[in-house]
PyMOL commands that place a pseudoatom at each C-alpha (Angstrom):
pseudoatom trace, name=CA, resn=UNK, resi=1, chain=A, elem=C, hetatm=0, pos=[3.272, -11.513, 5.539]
pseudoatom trace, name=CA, resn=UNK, resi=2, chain=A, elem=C, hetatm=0, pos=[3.529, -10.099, 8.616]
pseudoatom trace, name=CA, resn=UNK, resi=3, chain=A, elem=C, hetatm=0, pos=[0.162, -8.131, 10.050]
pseudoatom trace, name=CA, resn=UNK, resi=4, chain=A, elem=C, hetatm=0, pos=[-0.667, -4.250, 9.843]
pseudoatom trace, name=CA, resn=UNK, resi=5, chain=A, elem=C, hetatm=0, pos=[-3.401, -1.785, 10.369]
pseudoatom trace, name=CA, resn=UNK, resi=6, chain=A, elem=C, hetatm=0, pos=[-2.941, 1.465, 8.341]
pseudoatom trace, name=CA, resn=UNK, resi=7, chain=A, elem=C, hetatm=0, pos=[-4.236, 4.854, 9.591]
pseudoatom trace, name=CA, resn=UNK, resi=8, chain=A, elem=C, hetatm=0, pos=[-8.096, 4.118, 9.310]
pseudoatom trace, name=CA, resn=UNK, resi=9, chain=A, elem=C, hetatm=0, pos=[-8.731, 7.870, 9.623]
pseudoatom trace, name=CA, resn=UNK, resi=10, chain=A, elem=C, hetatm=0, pos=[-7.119, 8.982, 6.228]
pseudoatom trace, name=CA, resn=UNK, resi=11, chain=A, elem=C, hetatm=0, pos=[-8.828, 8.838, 3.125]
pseudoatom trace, name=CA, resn=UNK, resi=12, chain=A, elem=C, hetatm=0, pos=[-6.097, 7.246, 0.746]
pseudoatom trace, name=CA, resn=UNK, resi=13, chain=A, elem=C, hetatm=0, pos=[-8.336, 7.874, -2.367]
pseudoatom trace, name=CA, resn=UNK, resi=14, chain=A, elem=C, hetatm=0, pos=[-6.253, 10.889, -4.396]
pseudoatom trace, name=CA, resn=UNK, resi=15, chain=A, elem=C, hetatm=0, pos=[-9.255, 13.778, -4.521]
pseudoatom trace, name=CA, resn=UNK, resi=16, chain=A, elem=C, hetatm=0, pos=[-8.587, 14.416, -8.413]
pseudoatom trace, name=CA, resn=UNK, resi=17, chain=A, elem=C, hetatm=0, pos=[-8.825, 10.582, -9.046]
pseudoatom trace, name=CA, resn=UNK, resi=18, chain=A, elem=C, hetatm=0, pos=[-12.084, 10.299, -7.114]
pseudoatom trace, name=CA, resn=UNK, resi=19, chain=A, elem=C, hetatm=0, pos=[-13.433, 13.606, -8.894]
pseudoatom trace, name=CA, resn=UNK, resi=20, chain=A, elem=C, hetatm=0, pos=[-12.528, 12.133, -12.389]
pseudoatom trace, name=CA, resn=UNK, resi=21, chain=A, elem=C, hetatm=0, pos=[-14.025, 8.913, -11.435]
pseudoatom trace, name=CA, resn=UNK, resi=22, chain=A, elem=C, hetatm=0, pos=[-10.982, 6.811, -11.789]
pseudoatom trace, name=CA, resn=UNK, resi=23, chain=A, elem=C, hetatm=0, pos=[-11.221, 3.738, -10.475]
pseudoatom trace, name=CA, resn=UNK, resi=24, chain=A, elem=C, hetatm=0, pos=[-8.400, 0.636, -10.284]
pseudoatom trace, name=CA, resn=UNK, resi=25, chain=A, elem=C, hetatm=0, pos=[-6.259, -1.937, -9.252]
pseudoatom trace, name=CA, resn=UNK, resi=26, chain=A, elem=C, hetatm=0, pos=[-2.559, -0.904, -7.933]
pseudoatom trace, name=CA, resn=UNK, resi=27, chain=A, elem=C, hetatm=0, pos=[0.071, -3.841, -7.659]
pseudoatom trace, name=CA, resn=UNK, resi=28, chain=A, elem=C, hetatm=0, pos=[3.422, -3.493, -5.117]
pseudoatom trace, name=CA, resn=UNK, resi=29, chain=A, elem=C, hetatm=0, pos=[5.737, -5.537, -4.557]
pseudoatom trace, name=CA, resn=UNK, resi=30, chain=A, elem=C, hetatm=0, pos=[8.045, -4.743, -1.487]
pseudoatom trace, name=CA, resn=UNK, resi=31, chain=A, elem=C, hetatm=0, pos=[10.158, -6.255, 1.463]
pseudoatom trace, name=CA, resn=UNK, resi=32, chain=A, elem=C, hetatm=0, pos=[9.856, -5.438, 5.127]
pseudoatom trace, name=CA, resn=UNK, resi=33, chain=A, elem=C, hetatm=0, pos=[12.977, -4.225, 7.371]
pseudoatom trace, name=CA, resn=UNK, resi=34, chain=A, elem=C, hetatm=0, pos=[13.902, -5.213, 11.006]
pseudoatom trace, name=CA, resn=UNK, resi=35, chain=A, elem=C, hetatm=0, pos=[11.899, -1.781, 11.788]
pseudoatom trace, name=CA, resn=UNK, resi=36, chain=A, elem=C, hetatm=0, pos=[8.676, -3.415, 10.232]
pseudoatom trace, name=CA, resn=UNK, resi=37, chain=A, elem=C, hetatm=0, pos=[9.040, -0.873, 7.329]
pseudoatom trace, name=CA, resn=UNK, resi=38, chain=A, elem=C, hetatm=0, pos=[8.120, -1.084, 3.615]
pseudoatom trace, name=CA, resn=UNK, resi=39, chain=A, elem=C, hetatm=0, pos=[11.385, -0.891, 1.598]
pseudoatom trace, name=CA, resn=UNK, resi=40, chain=A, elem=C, hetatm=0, pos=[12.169, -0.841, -2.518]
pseudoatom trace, name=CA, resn=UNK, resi=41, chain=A, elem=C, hetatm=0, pos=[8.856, -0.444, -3.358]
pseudoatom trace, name=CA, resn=UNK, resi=42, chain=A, elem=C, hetatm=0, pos=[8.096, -1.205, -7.130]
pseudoatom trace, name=CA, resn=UNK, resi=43, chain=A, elem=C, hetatm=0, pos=[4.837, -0.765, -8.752]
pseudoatom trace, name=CA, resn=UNK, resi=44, chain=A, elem=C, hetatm=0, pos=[3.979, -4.638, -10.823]
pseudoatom trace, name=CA, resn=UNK, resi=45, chain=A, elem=C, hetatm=0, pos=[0.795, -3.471, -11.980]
pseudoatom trace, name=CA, resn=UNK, resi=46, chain=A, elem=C, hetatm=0, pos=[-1.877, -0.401, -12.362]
pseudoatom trace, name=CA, resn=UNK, resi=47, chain=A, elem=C, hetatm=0, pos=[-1.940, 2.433, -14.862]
pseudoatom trace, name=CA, resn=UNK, resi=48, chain=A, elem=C, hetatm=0, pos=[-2.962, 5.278, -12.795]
pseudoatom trace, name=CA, resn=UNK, resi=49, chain=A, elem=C, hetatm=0, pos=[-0.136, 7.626, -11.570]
pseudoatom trace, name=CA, resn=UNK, resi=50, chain=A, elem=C, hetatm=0, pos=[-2.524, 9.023, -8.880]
pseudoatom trace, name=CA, resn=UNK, resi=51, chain=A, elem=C, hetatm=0, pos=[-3.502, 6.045, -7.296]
pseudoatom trace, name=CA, resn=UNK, resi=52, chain=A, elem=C, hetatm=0, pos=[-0.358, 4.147, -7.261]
pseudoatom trace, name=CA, resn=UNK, resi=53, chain=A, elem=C, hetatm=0, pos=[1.009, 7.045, -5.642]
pseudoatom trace, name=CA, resn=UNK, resi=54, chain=A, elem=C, hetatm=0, pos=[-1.730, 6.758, -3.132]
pseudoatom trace, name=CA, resn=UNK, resi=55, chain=A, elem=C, hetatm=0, pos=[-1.223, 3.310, -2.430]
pseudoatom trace, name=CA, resn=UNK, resi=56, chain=A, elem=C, hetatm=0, pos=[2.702, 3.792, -1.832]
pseudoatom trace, name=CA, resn=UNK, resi=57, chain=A, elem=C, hetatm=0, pos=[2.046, 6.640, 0.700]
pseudoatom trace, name=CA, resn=UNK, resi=58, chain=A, elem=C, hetatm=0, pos=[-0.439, 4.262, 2.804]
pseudoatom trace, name=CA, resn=UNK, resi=59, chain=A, elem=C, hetatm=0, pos=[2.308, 1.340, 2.447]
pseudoatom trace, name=CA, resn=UNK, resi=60, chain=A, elem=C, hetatm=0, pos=[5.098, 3.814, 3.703]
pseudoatom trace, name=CA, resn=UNK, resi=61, chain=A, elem=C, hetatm=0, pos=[2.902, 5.095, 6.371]
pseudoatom trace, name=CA, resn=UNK, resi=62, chain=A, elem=C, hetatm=0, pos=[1.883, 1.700, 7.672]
pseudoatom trace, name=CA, resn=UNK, resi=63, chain=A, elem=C, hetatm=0, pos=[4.171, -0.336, 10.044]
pseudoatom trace, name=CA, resn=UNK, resi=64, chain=A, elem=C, hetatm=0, pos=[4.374, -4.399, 10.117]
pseudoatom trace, name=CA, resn=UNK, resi=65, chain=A, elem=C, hetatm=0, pos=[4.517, -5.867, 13.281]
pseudoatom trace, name=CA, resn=UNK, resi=66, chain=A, elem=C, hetatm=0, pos=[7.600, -8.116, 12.726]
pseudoatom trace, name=CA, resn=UNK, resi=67, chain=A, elem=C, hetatm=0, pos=[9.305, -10.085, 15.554]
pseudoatom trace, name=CA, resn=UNK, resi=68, chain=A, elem=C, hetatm=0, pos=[12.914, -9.514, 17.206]
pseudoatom trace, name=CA, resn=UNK, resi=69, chain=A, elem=C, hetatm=0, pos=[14.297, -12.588, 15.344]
pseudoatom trace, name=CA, resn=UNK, resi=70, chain=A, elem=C, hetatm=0, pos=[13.276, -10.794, 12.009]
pseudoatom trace, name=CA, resn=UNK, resi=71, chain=A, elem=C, hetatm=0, pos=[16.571, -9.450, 9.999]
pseudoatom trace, name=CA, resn=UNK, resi=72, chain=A, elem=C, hetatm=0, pos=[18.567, -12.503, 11.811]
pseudoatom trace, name=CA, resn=UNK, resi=73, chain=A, elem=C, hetatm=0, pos=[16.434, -14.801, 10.331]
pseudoatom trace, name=CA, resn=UNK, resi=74, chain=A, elem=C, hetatm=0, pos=[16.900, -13.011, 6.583]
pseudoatom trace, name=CA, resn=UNK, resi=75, chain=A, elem=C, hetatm=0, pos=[13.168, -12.464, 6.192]
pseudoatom trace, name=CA, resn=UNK, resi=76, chain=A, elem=C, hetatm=0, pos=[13.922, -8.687, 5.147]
pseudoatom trace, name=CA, resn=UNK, resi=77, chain=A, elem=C, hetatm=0, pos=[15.414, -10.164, 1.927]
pseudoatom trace, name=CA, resn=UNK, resi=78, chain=A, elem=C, hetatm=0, pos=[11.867, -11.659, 1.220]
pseudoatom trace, name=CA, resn=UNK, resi=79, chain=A, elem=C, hetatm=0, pos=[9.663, -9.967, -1.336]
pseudoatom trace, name=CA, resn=UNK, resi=80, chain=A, elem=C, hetatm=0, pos=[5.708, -8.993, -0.807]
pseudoatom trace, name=CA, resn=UNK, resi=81, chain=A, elem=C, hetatm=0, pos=[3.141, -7.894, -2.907]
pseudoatom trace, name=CA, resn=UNK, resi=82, chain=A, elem=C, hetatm=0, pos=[0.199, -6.221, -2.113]
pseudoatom trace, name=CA, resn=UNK, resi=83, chain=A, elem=C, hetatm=0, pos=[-2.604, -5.168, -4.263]
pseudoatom trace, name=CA, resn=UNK, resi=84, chain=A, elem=C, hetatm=0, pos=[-4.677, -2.233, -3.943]
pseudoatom trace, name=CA, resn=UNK, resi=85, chain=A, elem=C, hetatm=0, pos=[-8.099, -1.980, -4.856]
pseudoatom trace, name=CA, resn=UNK, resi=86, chain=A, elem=C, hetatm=0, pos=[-9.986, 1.958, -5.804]
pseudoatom trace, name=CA, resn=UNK, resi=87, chain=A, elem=C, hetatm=0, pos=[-13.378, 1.826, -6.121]
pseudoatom trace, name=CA, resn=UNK, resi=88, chain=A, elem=C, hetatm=0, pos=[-16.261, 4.159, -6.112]
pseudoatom trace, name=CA, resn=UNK, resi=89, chain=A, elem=C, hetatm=0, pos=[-19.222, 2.667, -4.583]
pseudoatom trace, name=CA, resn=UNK, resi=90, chain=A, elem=C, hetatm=0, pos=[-21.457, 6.218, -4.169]
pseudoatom trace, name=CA, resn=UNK, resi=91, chain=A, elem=C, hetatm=0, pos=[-20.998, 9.501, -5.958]
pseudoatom trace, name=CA, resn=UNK, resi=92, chain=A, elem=C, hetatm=0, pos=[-18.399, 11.387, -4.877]
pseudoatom trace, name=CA, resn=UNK, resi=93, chain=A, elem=C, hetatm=0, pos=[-17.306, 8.932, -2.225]
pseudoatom trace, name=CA, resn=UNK, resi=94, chain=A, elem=C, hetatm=0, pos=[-14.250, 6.747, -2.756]
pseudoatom trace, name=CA, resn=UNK, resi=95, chain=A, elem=C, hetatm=0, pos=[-13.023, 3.707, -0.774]
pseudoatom trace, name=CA, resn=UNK, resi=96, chain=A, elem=C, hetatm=0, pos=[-9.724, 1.610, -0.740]
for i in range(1, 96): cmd.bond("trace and resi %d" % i, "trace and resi %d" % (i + 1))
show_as sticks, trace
zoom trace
């Protein structure tokens, strides 16, 4: 899988989630176009509506660094998953 650095100053942890205490593991599976772009995301795993929809945003936000030779080559028909870990580790403080 090509590398990435999402925005480290956004806190991806939904405030309602972290204020109810949920906590959990989001599955995605997605491919990556010639732009270095999440495409047809689809959720494989995780319960919480919240949180999955906070891990899409940070996946659509984020941008692979993929190489020139990248939709020539046919890698943007490969398929990537990612999981996505929510945890509360203090009170009232959440952390992906």
């Amino acid at each position: 899988m090509p590398t990435f650095h999402p925005a480290s100053n956004v806190d991806w942890y939904p405030p309602a989630a972290k204020r109810r205490g949920e906590q959990g593991i989001v599955g995605l599976e997605f491919s990556i176009d010639a732009k270095g772009l999440a495409q047809e995301l689809r959720r494989t795993h995780g319960e919480a509506s919240d949180l999955a929809t906070s891990a899409q945003a940070m996946l659509q936000s984020t941008v692979f660094r993929v190489g020139p030779r990248w939709e020539k080559s046919g890698y943007q028909k490969l398929r990537f998953e990612m999981e996505f870990q929510f945890s509360i580790d203090e009170p009232g403080r959440g952390r992906t």
